[in-house]
C-alpha positions as CSV (number, residue, x, y, z in Angstrom):
1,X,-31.0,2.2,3.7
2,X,-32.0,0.8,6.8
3,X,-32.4,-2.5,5.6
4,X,-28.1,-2.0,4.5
5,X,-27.3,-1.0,7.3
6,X,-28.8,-4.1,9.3
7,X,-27.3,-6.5,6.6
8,X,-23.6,-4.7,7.5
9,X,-23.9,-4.9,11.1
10,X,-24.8,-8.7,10.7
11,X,-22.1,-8.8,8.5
12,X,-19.3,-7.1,10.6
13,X,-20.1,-9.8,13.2
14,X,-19.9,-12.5,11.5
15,X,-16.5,-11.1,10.1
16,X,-15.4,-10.2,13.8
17,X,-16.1,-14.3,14.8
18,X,-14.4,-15.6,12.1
19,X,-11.4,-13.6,12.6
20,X,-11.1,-13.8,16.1
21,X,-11.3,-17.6,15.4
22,X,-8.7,-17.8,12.5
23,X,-6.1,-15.1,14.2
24,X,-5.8,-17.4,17.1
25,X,-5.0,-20.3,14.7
26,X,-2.6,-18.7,12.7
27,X,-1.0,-16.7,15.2
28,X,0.2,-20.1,16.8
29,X,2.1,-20.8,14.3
30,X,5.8,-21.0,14.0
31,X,8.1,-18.0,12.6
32,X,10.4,-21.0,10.4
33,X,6.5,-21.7,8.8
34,X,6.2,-18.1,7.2
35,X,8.3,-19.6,4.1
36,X,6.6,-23.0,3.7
37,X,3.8,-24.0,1.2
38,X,2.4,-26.1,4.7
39,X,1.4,-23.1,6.4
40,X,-1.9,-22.9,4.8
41,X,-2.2,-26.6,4.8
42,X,-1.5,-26.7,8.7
43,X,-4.0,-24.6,9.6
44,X,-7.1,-25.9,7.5
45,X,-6.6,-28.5,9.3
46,X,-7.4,-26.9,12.9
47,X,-12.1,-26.5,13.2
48,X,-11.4,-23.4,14.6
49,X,-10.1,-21.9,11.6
50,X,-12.5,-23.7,9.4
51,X,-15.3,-22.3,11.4
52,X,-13.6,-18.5,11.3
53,X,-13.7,-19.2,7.2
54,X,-17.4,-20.4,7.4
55,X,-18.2,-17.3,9.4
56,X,-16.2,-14.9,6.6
57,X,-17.7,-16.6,3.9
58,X,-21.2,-16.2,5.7
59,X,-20.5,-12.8,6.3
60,X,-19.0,-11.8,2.8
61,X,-22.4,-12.6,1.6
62,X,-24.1,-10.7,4.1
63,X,-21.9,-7.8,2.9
64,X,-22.7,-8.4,-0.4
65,X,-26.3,-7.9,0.2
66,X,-25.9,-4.6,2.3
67,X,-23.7,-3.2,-0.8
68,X,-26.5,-4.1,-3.0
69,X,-29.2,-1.8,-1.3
70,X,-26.4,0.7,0.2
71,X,-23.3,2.5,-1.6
72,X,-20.7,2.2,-0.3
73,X,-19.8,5.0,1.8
74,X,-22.8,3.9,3.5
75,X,-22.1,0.2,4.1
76,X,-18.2,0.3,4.4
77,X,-18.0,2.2,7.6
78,X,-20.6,-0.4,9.8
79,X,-18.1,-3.1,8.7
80,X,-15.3,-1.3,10.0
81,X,-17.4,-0.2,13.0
82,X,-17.3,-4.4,13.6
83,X,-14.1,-3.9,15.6
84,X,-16.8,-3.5,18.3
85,X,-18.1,-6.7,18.1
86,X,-14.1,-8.3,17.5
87,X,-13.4,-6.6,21.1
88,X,-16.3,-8.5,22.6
89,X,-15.7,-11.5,21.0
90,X,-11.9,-12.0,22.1
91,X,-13.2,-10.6,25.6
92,X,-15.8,-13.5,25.7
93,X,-13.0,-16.3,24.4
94,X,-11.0,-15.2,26.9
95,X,-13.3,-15.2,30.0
96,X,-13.0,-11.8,30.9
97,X,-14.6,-8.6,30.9
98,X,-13.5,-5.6,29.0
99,X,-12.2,-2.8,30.9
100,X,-13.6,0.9,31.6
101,X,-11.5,2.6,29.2
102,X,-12.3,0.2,27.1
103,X,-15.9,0.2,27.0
104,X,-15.6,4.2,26.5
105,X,-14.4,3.9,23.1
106,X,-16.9,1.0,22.5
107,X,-19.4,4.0,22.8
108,X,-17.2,6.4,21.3
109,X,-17.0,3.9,18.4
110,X,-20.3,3.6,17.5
111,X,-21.8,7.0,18.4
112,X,-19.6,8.4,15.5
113,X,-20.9,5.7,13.5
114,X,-24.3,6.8,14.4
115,X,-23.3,10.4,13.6
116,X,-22.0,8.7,10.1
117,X,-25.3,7.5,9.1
118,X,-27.5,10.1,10.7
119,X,-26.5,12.8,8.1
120,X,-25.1,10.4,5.5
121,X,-27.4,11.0,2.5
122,X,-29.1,8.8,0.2
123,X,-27.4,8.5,-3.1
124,X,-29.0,7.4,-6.4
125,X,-27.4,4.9,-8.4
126,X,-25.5,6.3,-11.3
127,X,-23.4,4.3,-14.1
128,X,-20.5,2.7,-12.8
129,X,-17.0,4.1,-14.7
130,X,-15.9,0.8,-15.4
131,X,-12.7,2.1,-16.9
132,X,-11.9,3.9,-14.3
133,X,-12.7,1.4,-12.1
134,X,-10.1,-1.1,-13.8
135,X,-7.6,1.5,-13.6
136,X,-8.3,2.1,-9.5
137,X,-7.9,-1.8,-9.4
138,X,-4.4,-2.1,-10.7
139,X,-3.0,1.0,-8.9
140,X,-4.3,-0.7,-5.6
141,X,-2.8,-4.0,-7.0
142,X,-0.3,-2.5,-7.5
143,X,0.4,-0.8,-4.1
144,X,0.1,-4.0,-2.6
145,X,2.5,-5.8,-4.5
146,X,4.9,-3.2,-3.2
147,X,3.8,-3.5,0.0
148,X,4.1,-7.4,0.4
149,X,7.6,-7.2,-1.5
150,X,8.9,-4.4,1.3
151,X,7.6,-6.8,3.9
152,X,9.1,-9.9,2.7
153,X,12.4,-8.0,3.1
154,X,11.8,-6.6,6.6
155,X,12.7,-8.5,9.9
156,X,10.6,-6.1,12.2
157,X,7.4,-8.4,12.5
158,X,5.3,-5.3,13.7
159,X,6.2,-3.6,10.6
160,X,6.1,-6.3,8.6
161,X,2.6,-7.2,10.0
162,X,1.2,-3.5,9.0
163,X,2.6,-3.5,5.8
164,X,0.9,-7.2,5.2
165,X,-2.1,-5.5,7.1
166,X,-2.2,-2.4,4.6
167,X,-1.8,-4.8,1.8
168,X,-5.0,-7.1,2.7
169,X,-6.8,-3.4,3.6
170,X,-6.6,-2.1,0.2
171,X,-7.5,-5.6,-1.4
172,X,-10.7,-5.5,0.4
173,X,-11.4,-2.3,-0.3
174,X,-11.5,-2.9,-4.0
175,X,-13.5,-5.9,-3.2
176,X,-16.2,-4.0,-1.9
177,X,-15.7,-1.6,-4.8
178,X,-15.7,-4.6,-7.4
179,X,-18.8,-5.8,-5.9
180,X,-20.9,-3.1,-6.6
181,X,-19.6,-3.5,-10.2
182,X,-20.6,-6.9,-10.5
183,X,-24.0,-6.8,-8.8
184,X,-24.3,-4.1,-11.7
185,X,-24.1,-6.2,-14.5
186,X,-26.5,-9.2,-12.8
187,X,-29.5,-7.1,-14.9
188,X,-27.9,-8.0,-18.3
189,X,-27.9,-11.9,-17.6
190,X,-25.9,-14.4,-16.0
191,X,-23.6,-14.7,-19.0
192,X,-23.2,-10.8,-19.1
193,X,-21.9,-11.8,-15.8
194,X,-19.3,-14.1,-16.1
195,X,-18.1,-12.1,-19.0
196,X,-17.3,-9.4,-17.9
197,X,-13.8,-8.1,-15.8
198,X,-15.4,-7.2,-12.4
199,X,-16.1,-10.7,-11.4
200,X,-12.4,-12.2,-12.2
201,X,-11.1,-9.3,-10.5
202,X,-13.0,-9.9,-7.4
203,X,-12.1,-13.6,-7.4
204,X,-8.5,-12.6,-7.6
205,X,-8.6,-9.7,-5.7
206,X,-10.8,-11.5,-3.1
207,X,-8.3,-14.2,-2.5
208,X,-5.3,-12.0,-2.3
209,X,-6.9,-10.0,0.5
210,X,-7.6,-12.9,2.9
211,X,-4.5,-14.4,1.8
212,X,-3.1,-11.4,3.0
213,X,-4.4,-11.1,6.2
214,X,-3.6,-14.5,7.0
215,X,-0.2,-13.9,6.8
216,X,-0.8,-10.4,9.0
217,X,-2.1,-12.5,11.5
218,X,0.5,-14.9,12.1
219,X,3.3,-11.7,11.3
220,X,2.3,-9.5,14.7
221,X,-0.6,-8.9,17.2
222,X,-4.4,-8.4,16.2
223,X,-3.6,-4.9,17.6
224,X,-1.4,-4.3,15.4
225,X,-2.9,-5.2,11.8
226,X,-6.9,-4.2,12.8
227,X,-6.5,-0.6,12.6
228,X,-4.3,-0.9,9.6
229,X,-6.5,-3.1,7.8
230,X,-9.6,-1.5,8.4
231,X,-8.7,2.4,7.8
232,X,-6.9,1.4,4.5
233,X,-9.9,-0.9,3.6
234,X,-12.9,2.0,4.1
235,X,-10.7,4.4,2.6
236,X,-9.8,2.9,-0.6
237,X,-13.8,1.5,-0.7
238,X,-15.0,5.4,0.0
239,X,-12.6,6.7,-3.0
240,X,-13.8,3.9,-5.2
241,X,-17.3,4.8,-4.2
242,X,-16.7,8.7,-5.3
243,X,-14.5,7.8,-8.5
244,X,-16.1,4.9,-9.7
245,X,-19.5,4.7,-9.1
246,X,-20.6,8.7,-8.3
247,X,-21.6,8.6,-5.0
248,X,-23.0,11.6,-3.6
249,X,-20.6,12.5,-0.3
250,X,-23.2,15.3,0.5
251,X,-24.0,19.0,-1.0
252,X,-23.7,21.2,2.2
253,X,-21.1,22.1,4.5
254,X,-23.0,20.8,7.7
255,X,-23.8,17.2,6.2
256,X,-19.8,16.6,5.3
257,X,-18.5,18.0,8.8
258,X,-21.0,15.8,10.1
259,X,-19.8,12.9,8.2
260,X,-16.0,13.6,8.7
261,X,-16.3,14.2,12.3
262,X,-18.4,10.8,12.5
263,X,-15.8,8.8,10.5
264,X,-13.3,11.5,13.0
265,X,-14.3,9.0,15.9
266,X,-15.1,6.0,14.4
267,X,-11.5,5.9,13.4
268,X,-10.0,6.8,16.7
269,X,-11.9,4.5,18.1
270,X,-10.7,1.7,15.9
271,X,-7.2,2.9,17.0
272,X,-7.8,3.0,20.6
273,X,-9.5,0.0,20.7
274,X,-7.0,-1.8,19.4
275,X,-4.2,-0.3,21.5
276,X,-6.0,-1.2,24.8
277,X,-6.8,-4.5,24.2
278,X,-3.4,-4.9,23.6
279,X,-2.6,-3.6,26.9
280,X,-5.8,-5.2,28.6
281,X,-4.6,-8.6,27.8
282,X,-1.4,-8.0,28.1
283,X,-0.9,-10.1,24.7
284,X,2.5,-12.4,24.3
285,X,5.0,-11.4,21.7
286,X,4.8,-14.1,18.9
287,X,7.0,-16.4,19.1
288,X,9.0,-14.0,15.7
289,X,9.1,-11.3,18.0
290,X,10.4,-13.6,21.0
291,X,13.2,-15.1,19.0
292,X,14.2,-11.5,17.7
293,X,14.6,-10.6,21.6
């Protein structure tokens, strides 16, 4: 358990660096670029956002390994919880120091993380439904088809940039989900492996989500998409977690209090974080939202 946990937190920082690194590419682009196959092209062009993909790549695997020796109730939150380290990141590449209210919720943040994992159970591994687990992937495919199709139609870049957000959220929720399912059939060979649904799904899946929040970047602010992305992305993860693979939320009253009240505040603090840096920085439109004006 510990060792998952340590994996996570290493992983949420890495994921933190890269992003702040690739949301500052892509949120220079141009509104007219949206609709253009160069979008992508134009920005693997610019180190920075290479880098931020090295970093998520680096960081993916580090996930990886925390989701094989935690489930993933217990991993999904510390990634989340990595908004922390985003907040402190964009403070450092900015030269400034966070604020006071903003270094509240930092603590706020992770103390109900700490909460979170203090009375979080262990949970022994049970068999995966995989058919179930196919039928969770295409509802959440699913939802996020409809949810890139209802942006594509909306002019409101914030809303457009949460929908987009919510999209990429749920993706990499069934990432983490599809994951576990994968690292499941490693014990029955290589080929067993490649053979089997989980992994093509994840590819798919996998490239959908950061395709997704690509475009979320460059739609509206960090503040904007962060929250979005990350509660949509640990809830669908925890559900997959208690559908799919069994997971054990906890057989007493005190332990789930204790874990919705710590997920209570790690949540809020997501929110609040978000919302002040926002304010802190006093963050430009994009250029979408100043041309709307």
């Amino acid at each position: 358990m510990v060792l998952a946990v340590v994996a996570a937190l290493a992983a949420a920082f890495s994921f933190a660096l890269g992003s702040a690194l690739q949301q500052r590419v892509a949120g220079d682009t141009l509104p007219d670029e949206e609709s253009r196959g160069s979008f992508f092209a134009r920005i693997a062009r610019r180190p920075s956002w290479l880098v931020g993909l090295l970093l998520s790549a680096v960081a993916f695997s580090l996930h990886a390994f925390a989701l094989s020796r935690g489930d993933l109730a217990l991993v999904q939150p510390v990634i989340v919880s990595g908004i922390v380290f985003a907040v402190v990141i964009r403070s450092a590449l900015e030269h400034r120091l966070p604020d006071a209210r903003t270094l509240v919720w930092l603590i706020v943040t992770w103390a109900g993380l700490a909460l979170f994992l203090a009375v979080r159970p262990e949970t022994a591994d049970s068999a995966p439904k995989n058919g179930l687990g196919a039928a969770l992937v295409g509802v959440g495919v699913g939802l996020a088809l409809l949810a890139v199709f209802a942006a594509v139609r909306i002019h409101t870049t914030q809303l457009r940039g949460a929908l987009l957000a919510g999209a990429s959220g749920v993706l990499f929720g069934l990432v983490a989900g599809l994951v576990k399912l994968v690292l499941a059939r490693f014990g029955e060979g290589l080929g067993a492996v490649l053979a089997s649904w989980p992994l093509w799904a994840l590819v798919v899946t996998g490239l959908g989500a950061v395709l997704l929040n690509q475009r979320a970047y460059q739609a509206t602010r960090l503040s904007v998409t962060t929250p979005i992305l990350n509660v949509a992305e640990v809830a669908v993860a925890i559900t997959f977690g208690l559908l799919v693979l069994g997971e054990d939320p906890g057989q007493s009253t005190k332990i789930l209090l204790g874990e919705v009240a710590g997920l209570a505040l790690v949540i809020a603090g997501v929110f609040k974080l978000a919302s002040a840096e926002e304010s802190e920085t006093s963050e430009p439109a994009p250029a979408a939202e100043a041309r709307a004006s």
